[in-house]
PARORO-672076 format. One record per residue (C-alpha): x negated, y negated, z; residue in three letters. Coordinates in nm, 4 decimals. Layout:
ATOM x y z residu
ATOM X Y Z ALA
...
***
This chain:
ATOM x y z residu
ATOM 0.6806 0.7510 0.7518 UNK
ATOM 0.5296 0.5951 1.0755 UNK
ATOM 0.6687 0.2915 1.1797 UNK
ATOM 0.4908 0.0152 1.3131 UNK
ATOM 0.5001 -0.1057 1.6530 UNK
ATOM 0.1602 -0.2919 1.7503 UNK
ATOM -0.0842 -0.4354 1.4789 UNK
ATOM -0.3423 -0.2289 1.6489 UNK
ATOM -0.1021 0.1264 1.6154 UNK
ATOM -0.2882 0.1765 1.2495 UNK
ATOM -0.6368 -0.0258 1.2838 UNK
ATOM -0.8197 0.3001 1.3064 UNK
ATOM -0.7089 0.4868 1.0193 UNK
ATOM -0.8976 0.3723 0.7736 UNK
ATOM -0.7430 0.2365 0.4679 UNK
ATOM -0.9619 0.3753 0.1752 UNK
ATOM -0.8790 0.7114 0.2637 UNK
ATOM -0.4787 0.6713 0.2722 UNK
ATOM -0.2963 0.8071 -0.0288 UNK
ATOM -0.0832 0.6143 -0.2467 UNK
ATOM 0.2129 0.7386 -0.0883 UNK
ATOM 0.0714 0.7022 0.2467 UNK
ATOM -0.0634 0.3260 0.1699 UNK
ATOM 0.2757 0.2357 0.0421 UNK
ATOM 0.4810 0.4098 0.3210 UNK
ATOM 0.2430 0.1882 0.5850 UNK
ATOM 0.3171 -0.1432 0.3514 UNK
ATOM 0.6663 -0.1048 0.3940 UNK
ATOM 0.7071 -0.0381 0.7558 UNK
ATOM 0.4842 -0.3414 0.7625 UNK
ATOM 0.7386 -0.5732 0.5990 UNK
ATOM 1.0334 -0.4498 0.7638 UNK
ATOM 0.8089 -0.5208 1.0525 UNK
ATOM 0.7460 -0.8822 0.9371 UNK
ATOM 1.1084 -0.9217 0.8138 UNK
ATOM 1.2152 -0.8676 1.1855 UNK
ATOM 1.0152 -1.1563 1.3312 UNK
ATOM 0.9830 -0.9860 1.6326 UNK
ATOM 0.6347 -1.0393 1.6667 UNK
ATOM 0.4016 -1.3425 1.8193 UNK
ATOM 0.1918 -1.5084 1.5820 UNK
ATOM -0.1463 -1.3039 1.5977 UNK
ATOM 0.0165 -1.0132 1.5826 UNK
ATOM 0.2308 -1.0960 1.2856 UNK
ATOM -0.1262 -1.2355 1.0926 UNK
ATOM -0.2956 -0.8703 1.2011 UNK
ATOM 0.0474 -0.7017 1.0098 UNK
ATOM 0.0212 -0.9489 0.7154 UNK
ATOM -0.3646 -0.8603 0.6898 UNK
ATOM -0.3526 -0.5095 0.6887 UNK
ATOM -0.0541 -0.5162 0.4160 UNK
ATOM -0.2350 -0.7249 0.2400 UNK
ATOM -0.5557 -0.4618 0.2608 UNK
ATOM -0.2706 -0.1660 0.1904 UNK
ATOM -0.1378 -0.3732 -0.1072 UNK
ATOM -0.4645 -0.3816 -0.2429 UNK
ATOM -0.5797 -0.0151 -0.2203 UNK
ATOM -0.2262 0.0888 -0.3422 UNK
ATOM -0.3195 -0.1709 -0.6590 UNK
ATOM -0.6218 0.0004 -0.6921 UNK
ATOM -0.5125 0.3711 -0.6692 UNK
ATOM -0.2401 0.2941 -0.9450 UNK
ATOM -0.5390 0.1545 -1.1525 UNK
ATOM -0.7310 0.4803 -1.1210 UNK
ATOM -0.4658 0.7029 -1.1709 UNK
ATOM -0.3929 0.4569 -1.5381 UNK
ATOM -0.7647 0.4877 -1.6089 UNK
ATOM -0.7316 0.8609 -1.5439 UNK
ATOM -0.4214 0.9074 -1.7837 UNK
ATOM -0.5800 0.7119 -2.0774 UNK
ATOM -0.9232 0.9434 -2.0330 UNK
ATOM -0.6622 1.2656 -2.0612 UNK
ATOM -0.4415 1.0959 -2.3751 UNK
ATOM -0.7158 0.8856 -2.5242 UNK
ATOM -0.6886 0.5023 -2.5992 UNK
ATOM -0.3528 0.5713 -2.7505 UNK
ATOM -0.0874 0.5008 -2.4708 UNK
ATOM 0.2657 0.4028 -2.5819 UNK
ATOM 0.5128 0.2439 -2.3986 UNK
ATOM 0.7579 0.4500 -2.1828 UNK
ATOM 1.0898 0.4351 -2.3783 UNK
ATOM 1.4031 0.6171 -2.2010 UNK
ATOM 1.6750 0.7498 -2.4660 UNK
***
């Protein structure tokens, strides 16, 4: 996992081609990032824009991989129930 130093550090890598995992490791060096308040103002809006961006494509991956899961088990999904 990367960790964030400059709003600009991750502007280039586009974020429709990060994985899940990658889109969520990103969003989470961005809070602690946030969290620290160690950055001036513009930079701190760039870091809460491009979580907000990463929060977004991880909401959509999840939704692709449910979509994905009810084409493979049909209509039928059941809650998950630990014993």
């Amino acid at each position: 996992m990367s960790t964030i130093d400059s709003p600009d550090q991750s502007v280039h890598e586009p974020i429709d081609g990060l994985t899940y995992e990658q889109a969520l490791a990103e969003l989470e060096s961005i809070v602690a990032a946030l969290e620290s308040g160690d950055h001036a103002l513009d930079a701190a809006l760039a870091l809460y824009e491009r979580g907000q961006a990463l929060a977004r494509q991880c909401g959509q991956l999840l939704d692709k991989a449910e979509m994905k899961i009810q084409s493979l088990s049909g209509e039928n999904l059941v809650d998950f129930n630990p014993e």
